[in-house]
N, C-alpha and C positions, 0 to 999 in steps of 0.2 A: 553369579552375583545378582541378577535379576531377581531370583528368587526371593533374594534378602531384602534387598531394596522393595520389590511388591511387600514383601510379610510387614513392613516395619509400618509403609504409606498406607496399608490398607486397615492396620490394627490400630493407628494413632485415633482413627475415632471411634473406636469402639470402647462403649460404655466400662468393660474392666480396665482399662489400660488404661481411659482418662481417670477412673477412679482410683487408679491404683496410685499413678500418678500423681494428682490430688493427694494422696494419705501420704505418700512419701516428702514431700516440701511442703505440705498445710502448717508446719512448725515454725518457717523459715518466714525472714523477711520479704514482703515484698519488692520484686526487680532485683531481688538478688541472685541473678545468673547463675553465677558460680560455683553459688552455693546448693542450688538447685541440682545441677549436673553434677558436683559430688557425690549428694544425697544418693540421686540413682545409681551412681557406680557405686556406692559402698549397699545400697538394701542391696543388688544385684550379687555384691562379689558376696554378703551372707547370710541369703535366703535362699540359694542356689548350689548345688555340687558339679564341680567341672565333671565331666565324664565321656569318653569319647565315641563317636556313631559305630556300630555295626563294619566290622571289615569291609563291607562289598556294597554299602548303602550311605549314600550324600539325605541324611534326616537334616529337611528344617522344620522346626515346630514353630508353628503359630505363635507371636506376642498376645495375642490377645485370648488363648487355650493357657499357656503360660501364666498371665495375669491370674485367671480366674483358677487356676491351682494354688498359686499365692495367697491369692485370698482366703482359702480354705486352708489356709497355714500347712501346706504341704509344702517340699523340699525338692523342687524338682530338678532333674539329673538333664543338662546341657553340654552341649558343646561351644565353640568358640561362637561360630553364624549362628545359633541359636543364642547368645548372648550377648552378641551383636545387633541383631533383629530387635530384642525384646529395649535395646538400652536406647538404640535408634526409636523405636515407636514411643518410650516415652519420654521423650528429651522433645518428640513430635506432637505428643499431650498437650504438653506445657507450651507451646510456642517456639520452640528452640529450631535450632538451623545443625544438622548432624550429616555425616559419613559416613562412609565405611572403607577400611583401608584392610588391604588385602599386603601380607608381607613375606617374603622368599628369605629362608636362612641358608640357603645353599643353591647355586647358579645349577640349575636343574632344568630339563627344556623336555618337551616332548614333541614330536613333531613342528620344530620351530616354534612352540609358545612356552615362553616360559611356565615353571609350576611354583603357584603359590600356596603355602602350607598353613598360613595363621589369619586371621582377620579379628577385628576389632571395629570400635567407632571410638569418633570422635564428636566433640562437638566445639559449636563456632561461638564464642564467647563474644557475646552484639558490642559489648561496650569499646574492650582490646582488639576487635577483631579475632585473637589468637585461638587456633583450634588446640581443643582439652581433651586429650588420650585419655579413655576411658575404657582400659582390657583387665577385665578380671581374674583370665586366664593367668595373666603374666600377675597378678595381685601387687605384693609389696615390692615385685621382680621386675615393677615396670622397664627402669635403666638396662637391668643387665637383660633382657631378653632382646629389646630391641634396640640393645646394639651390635648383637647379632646379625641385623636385619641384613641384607644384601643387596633387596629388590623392593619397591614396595607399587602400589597403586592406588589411585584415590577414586570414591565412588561415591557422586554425590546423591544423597536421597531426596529429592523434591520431584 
């Protein structure tokens, strides 16, 4: 989970990701939270193809390698932490306050640590306080996938 949380903190200030950022709510009203953290979960859930890492290899791809594919109106193939990472650093663009929540659909352990199979972000809405699930994985499936859920963790990015 380090890995996620580094990718997200260290891509919010790089120049694609705040730009990209910028072009994604430059439409919206100002101080509009909400509406902001929508935006990027919906450019996310369709500028992007879920697709999953390599059998034998844990790929995180850079948000800010990511951004500037985007930019050049390519369509790039992620996974869950690679779309976690990217939605984290720009929710981190804009000012926003985000997570990452790691969730278990089956009580699965491996030498005493539980195994967690999905992850996601969230973000922390300033005004409600109320954190906003943002998985593109699970898309219009948000309800029924996670209530699935079993296990979950929360991981703060700052």
């Amino acid at each position: 989970m380090a890995v996620i949380r580094r990718a997200a903190l260290t891509s919010q200030n790089d120049y694609a990701v705040r730009s990209l950022a910028e072009d994604i709510v430059g439409g919206l009203p100002s101080k509009d939270f909400l509406s902001e953290y929508l935006a990027i979960y919906y450019y996310v859930l369709s500028r992007t193809r879920y697709s999953r890492d390599p059998r034998t290899v844990e790929l995180v791809r850079s948000p800010s390698l990511v951004a500037k594919e985007l930019a050049a109106g390519k369509i790039p193939s992620l996974d869950c932490d690679d779309m976690a990472a990217l939605i984290c650093a720009l929710i981190l663009a804009v000012g926003g306050q985000c997570r990452i929540v790691t969730v278990a659909f089956r009580d699965m352990f491996y030498r005493g640590q539980r195994q967690y199979s999905h992850v996601f972000a969230q973000a922390r809405e300033p005004r409600s306080g109320r954190w906003i699930t943002l998985d593109p994985v699970a898309g219009g499936r948000t309800d029924e996938m996670h209530g699935r859920v079993v296990a979950e963790r929360f991981w703060p990015v700052a």
